[in-house]
C-alpha beads as a LAMMPS data file, in Angstrom:
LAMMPS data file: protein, C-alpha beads

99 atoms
98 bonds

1 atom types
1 bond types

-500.0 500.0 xlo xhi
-500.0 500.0 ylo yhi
-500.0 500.0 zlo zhi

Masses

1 110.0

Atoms # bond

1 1 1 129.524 301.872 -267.788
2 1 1 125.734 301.898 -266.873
3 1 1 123.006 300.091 -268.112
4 1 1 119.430 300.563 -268.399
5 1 1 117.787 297.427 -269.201
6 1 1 115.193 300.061 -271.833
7 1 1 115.164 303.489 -272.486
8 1 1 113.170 305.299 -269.795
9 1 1 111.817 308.788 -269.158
10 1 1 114.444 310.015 -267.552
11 1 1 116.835 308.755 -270.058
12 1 1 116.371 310.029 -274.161
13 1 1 117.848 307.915 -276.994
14 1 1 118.324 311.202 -278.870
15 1 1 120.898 311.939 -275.796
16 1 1 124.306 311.529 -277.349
17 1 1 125.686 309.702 -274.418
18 1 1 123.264 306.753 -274.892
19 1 1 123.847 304.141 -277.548
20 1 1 121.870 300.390 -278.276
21 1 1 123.906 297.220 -276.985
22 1 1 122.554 293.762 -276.279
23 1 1 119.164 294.832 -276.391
24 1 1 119.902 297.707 -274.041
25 1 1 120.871 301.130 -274.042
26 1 1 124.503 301.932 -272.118
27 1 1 126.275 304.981 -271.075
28 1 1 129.466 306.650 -272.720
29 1 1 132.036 308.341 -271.344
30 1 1 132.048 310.338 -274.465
31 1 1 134.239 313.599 -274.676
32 1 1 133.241 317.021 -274.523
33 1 1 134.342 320.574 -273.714
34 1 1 133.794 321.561 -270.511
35 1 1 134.475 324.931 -268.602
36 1 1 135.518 325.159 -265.578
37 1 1 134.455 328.070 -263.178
38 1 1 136.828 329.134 -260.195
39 1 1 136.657 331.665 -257.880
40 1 1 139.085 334.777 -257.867
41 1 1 141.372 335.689 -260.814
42 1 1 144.300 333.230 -261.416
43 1 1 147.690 334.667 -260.736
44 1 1 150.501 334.268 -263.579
45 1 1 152.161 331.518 -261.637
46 1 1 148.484 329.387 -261.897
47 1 1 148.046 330.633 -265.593
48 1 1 151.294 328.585 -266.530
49 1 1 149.984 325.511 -264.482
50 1 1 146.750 325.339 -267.079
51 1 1 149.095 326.389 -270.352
52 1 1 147.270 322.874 -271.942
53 1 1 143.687 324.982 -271.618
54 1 1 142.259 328.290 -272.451
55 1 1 142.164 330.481 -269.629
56 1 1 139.993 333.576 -269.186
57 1 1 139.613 335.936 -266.357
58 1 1 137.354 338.780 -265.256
59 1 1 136.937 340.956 -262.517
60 1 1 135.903 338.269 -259.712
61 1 1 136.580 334.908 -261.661
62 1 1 138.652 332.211 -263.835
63 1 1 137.307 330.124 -266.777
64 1 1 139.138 327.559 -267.897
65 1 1 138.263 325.440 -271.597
66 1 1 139.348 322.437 -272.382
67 1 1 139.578 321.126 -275.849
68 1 1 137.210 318.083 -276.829
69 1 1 138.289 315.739 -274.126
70 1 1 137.361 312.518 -272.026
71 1 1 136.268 312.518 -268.311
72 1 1 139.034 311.180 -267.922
73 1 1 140.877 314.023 -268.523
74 1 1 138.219 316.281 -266.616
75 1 1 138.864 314.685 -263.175
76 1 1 142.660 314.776 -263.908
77 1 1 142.308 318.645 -264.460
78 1 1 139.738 318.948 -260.754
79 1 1 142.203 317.154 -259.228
80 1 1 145.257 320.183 -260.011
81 1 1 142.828 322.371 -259.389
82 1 1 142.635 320.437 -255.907
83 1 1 146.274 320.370 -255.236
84 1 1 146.437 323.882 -256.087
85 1 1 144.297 324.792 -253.299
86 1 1 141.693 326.779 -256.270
87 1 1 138.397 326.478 -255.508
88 1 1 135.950 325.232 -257.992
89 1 1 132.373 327.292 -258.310
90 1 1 131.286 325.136 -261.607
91 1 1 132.018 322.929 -264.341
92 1 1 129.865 323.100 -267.626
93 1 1 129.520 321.358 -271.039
94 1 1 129.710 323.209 -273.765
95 1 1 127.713 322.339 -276.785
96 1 1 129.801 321.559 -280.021
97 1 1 129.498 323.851 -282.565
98 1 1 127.514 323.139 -285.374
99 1 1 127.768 320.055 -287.638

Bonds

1 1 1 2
2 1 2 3
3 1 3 4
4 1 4 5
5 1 5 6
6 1 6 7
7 1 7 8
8 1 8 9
9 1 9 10
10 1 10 11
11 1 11 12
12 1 12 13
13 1 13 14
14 1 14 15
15 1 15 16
16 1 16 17
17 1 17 18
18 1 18 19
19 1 19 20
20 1 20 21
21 1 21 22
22 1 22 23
23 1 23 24
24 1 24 25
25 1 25 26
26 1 26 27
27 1 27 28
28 1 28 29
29 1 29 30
30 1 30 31
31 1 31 32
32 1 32 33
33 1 33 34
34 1 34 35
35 1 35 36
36 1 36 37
37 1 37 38
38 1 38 39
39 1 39 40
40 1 40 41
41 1 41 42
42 1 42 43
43 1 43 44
44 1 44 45
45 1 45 46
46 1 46 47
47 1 47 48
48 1 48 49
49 1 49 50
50 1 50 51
51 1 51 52
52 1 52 53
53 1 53 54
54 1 54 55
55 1 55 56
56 1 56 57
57 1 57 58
58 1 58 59
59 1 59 60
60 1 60 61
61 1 61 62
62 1 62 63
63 1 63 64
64 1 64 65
65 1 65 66
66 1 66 67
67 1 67 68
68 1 68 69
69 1 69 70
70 1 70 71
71 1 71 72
72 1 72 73
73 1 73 74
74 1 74 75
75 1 75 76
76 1 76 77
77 1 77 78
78 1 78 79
79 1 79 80
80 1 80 81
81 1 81 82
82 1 82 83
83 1 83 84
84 1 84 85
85 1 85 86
86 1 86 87
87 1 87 88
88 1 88 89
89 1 89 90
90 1 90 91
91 1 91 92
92 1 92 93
93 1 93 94
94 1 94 95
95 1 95 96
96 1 96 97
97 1 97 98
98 1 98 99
């Protein structure tokens, strides 16, 4: 957890992440979707290894989705993708759908 001792320019309290404590404004590790970006199409044999996300492949690439999850999670999902040997172009958040 970080803390900012008051909100500052580089740092919104509309930002989602952010909420008031002690006088001060602290960091979540609040969950989101993410998707993850490798490079190459997965084979079958790496499909089955992500079965607990959505998986999506085109011509040069594989997405993977999560569901609404921690970072927690996140880093536990880089780190297969680590001992797999895949190597990771990006990982994005993606906005929740409306409210």
């Amino acid at each position: 957890m970080i803390r900012f001792p008051h909100p500052t320019a580089t740092v919104s309290p509309d930002d989602s992440r952010l909420s008031e404590h002690e006088g001060g404004w602290v960091v979540t590790n609040g969950a989101r979707i993410y998707e993850i970006t490798l490079r190459g199409v997965a084979s079958d044999l790496v499909r089955v290894e992500f079965d607990d996300v959505q998986v999506r492949v085109d011509s040069a690439s594989t997405y993977l989705r999560t569901g609404v999850v921690d970072q927690t999670v996140l880093f536990g999902l880089m780190r297969r993708i680590e001992d797999l040997g895949l190597v990771l172009l990006d990982v994005a958040t993606i906005p929740p759908a409306g409210p």
